[in-house]
The first five atom37 places (N, CA, C, CB, O) and aatype in JSON, in Angstrom:
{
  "aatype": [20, 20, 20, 20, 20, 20, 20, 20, 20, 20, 20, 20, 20, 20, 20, 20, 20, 20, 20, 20, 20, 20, 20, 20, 20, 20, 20, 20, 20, 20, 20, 20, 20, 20, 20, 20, 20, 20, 20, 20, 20, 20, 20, 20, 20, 20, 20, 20, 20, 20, 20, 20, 20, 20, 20, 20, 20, 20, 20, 20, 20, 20, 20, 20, 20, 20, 20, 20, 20, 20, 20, 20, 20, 20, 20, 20, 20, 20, 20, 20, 20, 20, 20, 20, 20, 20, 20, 20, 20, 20, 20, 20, 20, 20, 20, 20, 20, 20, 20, 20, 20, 20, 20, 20, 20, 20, 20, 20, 20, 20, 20, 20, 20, 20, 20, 20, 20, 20, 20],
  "atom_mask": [
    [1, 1, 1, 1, 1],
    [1, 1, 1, 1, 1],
    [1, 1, 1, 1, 1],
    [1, 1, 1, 1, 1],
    [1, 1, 1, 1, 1],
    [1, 1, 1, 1, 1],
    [1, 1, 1, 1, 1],
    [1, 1, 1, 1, 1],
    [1, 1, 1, 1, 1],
    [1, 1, 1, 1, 1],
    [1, 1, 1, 1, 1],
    [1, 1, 1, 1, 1],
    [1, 1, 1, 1, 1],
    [1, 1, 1, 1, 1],
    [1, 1, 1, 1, 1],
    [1, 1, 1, 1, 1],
    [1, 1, 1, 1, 1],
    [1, 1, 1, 1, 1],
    [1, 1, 1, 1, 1],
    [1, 1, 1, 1, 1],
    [1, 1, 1, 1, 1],
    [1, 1, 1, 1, 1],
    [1, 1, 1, 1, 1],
    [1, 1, 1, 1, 1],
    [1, 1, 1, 1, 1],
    [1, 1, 1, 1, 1],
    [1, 1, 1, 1, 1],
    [1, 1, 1, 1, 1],
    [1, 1, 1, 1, 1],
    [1, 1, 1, 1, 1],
    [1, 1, 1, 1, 1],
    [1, 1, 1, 1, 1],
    [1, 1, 1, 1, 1],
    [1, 1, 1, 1, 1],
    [1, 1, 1, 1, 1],
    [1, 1, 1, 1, 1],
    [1, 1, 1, 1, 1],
    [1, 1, 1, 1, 1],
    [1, 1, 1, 1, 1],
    [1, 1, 1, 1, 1],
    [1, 1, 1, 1, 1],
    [1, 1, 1, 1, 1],
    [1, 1, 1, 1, 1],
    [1, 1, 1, 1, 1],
    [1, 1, 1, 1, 1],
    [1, 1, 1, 1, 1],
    [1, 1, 1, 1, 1],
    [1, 1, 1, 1, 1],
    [1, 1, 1, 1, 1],
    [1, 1, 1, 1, 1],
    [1, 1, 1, 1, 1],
    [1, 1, 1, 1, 1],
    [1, 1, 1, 1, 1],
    [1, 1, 1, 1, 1],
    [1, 1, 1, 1, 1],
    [1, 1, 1, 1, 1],
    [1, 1, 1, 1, 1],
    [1, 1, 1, 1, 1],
    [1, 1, 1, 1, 1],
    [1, 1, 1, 1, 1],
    [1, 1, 1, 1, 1],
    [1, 1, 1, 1, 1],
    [1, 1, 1, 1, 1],
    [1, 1, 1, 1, 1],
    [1, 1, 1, 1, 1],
    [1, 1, 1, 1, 1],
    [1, 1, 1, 1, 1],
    [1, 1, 1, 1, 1],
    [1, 1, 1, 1, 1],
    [1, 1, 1, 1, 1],
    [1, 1, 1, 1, 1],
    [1, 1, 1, 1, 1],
    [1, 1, 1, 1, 1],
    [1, 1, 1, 1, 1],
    [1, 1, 1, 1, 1],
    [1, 1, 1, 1, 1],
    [1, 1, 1, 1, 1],
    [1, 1, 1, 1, 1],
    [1, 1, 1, 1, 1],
    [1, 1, 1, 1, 1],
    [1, 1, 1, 1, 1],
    [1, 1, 1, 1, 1],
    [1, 1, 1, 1, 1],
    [1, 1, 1, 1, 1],
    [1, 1, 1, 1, 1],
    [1, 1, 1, 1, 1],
    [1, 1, 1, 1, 1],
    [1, 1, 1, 1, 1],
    [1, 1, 1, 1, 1],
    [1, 1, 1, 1, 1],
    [1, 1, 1, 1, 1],
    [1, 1, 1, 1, 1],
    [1, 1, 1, 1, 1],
    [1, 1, 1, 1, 1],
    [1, 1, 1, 1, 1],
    [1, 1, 1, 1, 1],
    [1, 1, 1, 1, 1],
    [1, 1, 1, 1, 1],
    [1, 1, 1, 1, 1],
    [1, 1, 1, 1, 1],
    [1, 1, 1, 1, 1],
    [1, 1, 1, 1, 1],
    [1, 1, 1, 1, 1],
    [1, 1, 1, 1, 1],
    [1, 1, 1, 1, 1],
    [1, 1, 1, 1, 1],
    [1, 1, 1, 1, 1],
    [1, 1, 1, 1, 1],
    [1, 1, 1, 1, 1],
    [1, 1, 1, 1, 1],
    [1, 1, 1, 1, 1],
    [1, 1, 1, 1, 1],
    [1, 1, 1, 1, 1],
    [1, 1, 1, 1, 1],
    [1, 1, 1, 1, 1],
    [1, 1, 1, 1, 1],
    [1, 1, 1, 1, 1],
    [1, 1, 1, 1, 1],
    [1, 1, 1, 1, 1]
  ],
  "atom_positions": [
    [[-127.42, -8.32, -27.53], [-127.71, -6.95, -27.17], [-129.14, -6.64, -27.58], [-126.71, -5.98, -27.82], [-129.12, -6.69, -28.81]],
    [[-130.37, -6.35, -27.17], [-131.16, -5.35, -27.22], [-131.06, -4.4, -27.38], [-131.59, -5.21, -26.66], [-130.13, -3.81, -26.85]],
    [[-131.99, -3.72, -28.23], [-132.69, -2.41, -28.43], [-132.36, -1.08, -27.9], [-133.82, -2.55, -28.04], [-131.96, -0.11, -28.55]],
    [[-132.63, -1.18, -26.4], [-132.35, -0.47, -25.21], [-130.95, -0.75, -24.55], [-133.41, -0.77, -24.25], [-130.73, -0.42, -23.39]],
    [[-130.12, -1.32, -25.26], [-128.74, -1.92, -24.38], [-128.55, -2.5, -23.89], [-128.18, -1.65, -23.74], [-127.38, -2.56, -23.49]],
    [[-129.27, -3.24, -23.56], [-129.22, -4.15, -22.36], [-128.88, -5.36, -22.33], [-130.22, -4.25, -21.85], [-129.68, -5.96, -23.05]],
    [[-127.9, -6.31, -21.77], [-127.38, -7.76, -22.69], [-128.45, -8.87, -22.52], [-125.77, -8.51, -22.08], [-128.88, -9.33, -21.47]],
    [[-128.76, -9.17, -23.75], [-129.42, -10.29, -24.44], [-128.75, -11.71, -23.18], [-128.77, -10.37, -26.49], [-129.31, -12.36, -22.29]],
    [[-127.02, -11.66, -23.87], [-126.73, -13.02, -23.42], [-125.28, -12.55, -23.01], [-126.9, -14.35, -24.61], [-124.91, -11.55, -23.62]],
    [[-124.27, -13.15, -21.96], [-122.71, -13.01, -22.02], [-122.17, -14.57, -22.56], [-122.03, -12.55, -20.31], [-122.63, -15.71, -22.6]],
    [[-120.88, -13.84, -22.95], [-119.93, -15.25, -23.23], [-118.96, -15.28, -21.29], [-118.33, -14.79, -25.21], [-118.38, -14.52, -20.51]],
    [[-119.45, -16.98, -21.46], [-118.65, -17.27, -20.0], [-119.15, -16.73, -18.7], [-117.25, -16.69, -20.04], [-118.47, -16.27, -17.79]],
    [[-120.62, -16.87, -18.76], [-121.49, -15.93, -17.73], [-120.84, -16.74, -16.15], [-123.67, -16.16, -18.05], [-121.13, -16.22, -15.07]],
    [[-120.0, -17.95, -16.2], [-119.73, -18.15, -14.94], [-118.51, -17.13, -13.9], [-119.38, -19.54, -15.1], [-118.45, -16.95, -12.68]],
    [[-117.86, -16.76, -14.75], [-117.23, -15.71, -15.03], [-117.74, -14.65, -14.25], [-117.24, -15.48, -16.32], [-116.97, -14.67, -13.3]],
    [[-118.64, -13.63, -14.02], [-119.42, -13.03, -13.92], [-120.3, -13.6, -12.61], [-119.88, -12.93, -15.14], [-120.77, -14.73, -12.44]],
    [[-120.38, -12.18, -11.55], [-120.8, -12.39, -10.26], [-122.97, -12.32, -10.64], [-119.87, -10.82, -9.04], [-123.61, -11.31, -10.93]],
    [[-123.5, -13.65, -10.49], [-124.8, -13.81, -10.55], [-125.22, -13.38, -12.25], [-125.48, -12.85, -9.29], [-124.36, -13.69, -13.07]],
    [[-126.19, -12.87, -12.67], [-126.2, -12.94, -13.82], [-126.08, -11.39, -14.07], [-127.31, -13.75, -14.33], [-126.9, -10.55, -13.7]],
    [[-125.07, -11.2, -14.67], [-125.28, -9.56, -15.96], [-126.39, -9.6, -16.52], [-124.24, -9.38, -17.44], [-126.96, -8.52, -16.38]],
    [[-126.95, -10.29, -17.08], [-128.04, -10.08, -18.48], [-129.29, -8.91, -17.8], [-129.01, -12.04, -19.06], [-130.09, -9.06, -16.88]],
    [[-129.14, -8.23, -18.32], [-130.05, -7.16, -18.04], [-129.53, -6.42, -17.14], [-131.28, -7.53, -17.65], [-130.55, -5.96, -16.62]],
    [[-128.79, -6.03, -16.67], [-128.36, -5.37, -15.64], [-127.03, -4.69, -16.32], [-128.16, -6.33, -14.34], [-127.2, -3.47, -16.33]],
    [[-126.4, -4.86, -16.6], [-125.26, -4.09, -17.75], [-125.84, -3.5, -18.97], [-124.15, -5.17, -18.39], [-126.55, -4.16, -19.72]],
    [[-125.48, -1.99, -19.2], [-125.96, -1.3, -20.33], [-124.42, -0.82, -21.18], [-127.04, 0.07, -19.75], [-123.27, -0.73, -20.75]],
    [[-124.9, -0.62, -22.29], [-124.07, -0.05, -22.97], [-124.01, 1.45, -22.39], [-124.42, -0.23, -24.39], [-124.57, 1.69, -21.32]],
    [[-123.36, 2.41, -23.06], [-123.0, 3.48, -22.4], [-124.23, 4.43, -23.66], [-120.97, 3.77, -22.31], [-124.05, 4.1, -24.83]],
    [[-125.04, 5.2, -23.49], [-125.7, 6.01, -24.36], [-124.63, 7.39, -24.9], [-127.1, 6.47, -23.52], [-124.27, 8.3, -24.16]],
    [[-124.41, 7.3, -25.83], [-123.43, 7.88, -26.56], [-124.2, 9.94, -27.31], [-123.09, 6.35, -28.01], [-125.25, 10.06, -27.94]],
    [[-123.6, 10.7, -27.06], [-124.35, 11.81, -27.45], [-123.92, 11.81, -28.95], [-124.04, 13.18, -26.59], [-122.72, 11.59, -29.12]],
    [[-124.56, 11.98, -29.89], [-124.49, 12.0, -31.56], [-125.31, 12.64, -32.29], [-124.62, 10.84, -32.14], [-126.51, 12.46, -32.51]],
    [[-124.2, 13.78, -32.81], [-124.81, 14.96, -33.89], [-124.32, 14.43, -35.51], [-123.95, 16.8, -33.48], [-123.5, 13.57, -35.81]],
    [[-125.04, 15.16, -36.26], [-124.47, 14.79, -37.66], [-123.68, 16.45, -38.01], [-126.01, 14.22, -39.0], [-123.63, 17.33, -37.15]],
    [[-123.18, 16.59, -39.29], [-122.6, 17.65, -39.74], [-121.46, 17.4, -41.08], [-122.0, 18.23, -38.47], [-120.34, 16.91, -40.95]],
    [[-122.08, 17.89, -42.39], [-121.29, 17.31, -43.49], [-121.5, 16.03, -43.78], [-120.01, 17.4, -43.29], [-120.55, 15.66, -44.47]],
    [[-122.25, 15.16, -43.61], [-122.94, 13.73, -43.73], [-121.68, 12.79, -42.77], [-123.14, 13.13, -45.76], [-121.26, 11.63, -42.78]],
    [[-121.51, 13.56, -42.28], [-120.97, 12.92, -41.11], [-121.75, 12.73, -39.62], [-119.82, 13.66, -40.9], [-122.75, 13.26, -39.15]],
    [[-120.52, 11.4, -38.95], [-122.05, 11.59, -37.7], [-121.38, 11.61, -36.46], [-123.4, 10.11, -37.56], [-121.34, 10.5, -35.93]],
    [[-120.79, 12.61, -35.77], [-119.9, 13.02, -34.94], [-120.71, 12.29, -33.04], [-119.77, 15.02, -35.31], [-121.61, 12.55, -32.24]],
    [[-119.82, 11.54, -33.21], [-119.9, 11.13, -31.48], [-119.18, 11.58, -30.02], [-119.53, 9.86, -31.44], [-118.05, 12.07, -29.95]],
    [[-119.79, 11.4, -29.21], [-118.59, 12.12, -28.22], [-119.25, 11.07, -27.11], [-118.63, 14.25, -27.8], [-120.31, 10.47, -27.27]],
    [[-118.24, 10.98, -25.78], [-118.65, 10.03, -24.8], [-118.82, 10.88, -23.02], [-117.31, 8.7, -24.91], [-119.01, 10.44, -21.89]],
    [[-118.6, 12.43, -23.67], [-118.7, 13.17, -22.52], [-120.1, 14.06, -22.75], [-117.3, 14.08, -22.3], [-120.44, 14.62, -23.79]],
    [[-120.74, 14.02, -21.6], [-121.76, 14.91, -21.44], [-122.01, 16.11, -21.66], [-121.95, 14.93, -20.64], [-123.03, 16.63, -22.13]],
    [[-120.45, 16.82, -21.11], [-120.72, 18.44, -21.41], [-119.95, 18.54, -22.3], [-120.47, 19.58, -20.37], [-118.97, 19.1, -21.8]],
    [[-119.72, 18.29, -23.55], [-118.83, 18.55, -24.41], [-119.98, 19.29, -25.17], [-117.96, 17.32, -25.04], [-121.17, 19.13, -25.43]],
    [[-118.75, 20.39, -25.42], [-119.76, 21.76, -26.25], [-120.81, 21.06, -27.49], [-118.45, 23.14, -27.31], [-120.59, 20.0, -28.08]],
    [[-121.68, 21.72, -27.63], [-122.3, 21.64, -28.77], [-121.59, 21.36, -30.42], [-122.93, 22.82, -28.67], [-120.58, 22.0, -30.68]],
    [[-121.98, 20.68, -31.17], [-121.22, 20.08, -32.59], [-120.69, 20.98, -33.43], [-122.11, 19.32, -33.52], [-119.71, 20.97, -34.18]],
    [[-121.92, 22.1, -33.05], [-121.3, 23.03, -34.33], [-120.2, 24.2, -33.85], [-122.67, 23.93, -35.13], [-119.41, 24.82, -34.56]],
    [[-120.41, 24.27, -32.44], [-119.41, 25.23, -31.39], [-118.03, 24.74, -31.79], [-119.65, 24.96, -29.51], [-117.18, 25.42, -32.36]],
    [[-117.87, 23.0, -31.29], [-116.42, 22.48, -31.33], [-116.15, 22.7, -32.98], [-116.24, 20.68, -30.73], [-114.99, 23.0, -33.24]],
    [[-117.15, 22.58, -34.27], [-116.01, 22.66, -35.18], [-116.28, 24.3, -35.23], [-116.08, 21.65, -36.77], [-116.22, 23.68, -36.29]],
    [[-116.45, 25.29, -35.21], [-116.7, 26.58, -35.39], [-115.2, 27.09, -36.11], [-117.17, 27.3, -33.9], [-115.17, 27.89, -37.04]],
    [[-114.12, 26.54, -35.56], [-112.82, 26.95, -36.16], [-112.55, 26.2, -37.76], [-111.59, 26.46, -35.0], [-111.51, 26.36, -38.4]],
    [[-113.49, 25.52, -38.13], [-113.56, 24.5, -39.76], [-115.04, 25.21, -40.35], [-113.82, 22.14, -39.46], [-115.21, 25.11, -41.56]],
    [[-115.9, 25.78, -39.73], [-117.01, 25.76, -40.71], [-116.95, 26.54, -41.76], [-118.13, 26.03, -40.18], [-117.48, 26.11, -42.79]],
    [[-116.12, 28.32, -41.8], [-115.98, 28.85, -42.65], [-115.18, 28.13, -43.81], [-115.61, 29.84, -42.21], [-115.72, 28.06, -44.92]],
    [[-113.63, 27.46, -43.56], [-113.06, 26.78, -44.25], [-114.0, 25.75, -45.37], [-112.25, 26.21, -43.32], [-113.89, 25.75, -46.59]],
    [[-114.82, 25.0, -44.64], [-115.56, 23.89, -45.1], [-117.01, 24.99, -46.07], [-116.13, 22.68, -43.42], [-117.44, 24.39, -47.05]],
    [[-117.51, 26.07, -45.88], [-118.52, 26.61, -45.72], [-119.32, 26.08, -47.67], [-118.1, 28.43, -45.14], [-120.49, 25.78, -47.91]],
    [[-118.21, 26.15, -48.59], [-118.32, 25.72, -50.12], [-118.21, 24.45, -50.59], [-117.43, 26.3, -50.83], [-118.17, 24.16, -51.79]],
    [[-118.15, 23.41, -49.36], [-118.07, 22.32, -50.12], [-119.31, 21.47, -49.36], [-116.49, 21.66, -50.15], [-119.73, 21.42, -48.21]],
    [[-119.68, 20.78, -50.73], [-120.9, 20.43, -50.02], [-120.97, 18.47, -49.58], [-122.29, 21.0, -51.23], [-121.4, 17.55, -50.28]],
    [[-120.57, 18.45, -48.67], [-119.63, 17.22, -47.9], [-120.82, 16.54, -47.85], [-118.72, 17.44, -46.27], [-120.77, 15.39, -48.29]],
    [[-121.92, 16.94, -47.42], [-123.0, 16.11, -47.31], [-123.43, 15.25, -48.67], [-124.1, 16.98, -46.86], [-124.09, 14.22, -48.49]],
    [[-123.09, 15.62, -49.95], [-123.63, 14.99, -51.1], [-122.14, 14.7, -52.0], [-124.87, 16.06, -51.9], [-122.04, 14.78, -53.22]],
    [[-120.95, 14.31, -50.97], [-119.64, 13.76, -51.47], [-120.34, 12.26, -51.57], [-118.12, 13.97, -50.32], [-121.23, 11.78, -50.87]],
    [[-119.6, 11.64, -52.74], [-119.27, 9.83, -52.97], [-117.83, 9.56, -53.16], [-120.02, 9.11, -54.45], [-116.97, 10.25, -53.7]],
    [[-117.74, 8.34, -52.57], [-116.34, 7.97, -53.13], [-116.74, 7.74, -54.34], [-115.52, 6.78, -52.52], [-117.87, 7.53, -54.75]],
    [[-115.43, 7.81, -55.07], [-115.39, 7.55, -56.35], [-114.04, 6.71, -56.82], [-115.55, 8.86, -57.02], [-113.78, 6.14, -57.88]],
    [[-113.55, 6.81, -56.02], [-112.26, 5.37, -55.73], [-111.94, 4.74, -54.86], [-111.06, 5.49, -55.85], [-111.69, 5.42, -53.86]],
    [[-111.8, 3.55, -54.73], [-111.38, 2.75, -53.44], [-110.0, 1.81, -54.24], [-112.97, 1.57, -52.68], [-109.98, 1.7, -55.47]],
    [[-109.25, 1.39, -53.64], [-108.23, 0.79, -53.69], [-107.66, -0.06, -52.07], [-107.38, 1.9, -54.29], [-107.37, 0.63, -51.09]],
    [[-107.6, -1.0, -52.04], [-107.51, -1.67, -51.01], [-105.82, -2.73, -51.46], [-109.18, -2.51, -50.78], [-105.9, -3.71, -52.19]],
    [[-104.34, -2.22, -50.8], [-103.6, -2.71, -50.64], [-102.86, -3.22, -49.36], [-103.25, -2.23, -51.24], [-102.73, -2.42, -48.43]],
    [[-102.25, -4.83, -49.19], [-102.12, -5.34, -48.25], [-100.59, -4.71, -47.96], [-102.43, -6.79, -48.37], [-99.82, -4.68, -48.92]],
    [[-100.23, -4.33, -46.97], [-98.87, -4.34, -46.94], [-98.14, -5.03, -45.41], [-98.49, -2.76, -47.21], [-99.0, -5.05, -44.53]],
    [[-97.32, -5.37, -45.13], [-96.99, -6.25, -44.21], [-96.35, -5.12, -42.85], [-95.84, -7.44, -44.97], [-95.47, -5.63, -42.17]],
    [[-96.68, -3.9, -42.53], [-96.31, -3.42, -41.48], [-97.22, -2.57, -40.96], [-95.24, -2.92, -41.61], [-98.27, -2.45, -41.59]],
    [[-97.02, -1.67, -39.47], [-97.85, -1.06, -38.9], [-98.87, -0.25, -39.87], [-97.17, -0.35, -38.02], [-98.6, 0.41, -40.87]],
    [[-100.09, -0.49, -39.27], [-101.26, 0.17, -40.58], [-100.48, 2.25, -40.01], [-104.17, -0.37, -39.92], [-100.11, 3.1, -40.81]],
    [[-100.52, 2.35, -38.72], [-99.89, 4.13, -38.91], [-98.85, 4.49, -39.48], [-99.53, 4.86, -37.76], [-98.7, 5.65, -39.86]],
    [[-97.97, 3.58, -39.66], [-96.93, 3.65, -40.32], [-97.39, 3.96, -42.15], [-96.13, 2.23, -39.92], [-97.16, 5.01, -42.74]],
    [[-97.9, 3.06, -42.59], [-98.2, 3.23, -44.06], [-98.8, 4.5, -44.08], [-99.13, 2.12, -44.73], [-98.31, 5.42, -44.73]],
    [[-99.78, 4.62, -43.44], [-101.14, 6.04, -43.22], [-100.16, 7.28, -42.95], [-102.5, 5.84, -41.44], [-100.54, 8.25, -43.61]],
    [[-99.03, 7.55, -42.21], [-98.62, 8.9, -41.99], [-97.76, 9.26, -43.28], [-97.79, 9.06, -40.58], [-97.4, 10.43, -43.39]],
    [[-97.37, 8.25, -44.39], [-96.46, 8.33, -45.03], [-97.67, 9.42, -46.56], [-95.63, 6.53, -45.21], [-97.34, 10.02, -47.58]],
    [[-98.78, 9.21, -46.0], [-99.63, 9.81, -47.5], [-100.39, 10.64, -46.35], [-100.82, 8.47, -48.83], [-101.45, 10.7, -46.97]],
    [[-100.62, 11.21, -45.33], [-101.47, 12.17, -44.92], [-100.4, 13.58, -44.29], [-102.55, 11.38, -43.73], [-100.6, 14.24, -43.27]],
    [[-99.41, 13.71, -45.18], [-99.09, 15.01, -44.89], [-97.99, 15.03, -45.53], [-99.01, 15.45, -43.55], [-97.26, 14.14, -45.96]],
    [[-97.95, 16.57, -45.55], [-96.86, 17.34, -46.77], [-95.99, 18.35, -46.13], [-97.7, 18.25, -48.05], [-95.11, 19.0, -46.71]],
    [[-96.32, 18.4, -44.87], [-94.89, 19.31, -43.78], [-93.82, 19.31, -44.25], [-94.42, 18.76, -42.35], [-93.14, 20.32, -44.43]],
    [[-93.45, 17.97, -44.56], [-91.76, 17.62, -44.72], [-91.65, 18.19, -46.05], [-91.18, 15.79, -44.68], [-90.55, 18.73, -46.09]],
    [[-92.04, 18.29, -46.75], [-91.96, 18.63, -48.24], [-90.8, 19.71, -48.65], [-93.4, 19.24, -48.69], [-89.89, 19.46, -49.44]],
    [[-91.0, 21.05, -47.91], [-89.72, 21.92, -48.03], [-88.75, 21.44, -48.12], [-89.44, 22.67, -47.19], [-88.2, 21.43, -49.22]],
    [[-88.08, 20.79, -46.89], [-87.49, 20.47, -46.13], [-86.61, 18.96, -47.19], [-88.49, 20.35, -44.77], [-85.43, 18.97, -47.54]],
    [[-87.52, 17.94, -47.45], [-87.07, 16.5, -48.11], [-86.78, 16.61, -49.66], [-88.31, 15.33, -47.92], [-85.93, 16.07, -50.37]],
    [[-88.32, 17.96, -50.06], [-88.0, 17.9, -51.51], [-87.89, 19.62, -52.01], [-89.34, 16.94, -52.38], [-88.76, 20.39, -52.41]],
    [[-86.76, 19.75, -51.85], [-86.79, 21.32, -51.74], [-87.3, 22.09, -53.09], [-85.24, 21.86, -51.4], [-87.8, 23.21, -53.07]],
    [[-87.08, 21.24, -54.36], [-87.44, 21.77, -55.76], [-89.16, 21.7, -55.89], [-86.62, 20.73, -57.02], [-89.8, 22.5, -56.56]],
    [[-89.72, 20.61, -55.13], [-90.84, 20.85, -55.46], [-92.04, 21.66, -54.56], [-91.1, 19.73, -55.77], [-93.18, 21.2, -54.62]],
    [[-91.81, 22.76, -53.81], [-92.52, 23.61, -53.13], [-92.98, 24.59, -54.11], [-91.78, 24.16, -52.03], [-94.15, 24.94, -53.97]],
    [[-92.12, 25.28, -55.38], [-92.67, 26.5, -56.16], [-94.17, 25.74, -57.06], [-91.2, 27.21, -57.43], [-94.95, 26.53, -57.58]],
    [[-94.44, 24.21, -57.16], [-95.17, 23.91, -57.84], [-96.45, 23.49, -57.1], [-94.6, 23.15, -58.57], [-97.46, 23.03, -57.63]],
    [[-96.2, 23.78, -55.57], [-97.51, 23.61, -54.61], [-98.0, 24.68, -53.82], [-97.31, 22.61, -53.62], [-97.34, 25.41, -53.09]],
    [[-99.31, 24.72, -54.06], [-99.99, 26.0, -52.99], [-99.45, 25.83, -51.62], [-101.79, 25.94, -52.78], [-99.75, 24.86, -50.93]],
    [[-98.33, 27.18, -51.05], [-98.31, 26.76, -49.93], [-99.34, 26.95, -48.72], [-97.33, 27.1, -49.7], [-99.36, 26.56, -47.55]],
    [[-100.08, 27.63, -49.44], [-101.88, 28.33, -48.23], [-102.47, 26.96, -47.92], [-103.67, 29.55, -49.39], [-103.54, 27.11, -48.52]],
    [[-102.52, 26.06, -47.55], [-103.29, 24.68, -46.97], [-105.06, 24.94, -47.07], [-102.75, 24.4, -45.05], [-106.04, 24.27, -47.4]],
    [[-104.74, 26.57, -46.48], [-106.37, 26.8, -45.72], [-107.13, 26.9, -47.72], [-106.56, 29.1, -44.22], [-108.33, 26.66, -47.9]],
    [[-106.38, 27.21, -48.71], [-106.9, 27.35, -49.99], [-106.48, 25.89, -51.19], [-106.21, 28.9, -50.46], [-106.93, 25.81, -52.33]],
    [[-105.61, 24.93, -50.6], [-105.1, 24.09, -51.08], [-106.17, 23.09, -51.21], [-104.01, 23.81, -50.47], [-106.74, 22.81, -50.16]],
    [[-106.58, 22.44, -52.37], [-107.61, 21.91, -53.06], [-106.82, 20.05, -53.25], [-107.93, 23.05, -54.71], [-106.01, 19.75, -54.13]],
    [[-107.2, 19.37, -52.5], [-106.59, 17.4, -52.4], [-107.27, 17.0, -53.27], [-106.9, 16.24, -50.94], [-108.49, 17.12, -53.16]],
    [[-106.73, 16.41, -54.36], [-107.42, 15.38, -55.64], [-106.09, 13.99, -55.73], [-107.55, 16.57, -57.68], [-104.87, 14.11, -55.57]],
    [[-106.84, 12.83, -56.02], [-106.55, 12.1, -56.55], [-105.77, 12.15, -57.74], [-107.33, 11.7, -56.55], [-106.36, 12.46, -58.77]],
    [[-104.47, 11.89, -57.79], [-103.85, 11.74, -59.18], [-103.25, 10.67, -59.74], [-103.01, 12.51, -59.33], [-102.74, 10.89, -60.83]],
    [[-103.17, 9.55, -59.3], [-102.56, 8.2, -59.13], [-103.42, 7.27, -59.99], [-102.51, 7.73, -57.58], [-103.15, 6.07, -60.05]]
  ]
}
């Protein structure tokens, strides 16, 4: 790949009607930053970065995301679907509902609920 997108070289160019190389581009991608993040999109008219999050910026408005570090990593193998492991720690819906005693000891406001590491 080049600079400008453009392919250097293909695998299996016989494959392929006359030569690609130079003639196939990558797709130019539109990319804003926001919170030291670096938000991509692959559509043209998709609103402006700060429009689409406009419903998070007040929420977000005190924390200053841009000068976050990790400060823990932990890397465990486990032998089944990676969404499977991931939905089991990114939400607390069920909580009423599975663990009924422990709701009086959690903020139920989300929009004021503060995520730390305790493990």
């Amino acid at each position: 790949m080049r600079i400008d997108g453009s392919l250097k070289n293909v695998q299996d160019p016989e494959d392929l009607p006359e030569t690609a190389c130079g003639k196939l581009k990558l797709v130019q991608l539109r990319c804003e930053t926001w919170g030291g993040f670096v938000w991509c999109t692959m559509e043209a008219d998709a609103p402006d970065l700060l429009g689409y999050l406009s419903p998070i910026l007040e929420l977000y408005k005190n924390y200053p995301l841009e000068r976050l570090v990790r400060v823990f990593w932990m890397r465990i193998d486990l032998p089944t679907n990676w969404k499977f492991a991931i939905d089991n720690f990114d939400e607390s819906y069920h909580t009423r509902t599975a663990h009924p005693r422990v709701p009086p000891c959690i903020d139920e406001d989300y929009w004021t609920s503060r995520l730390e590491i305790w493990s």
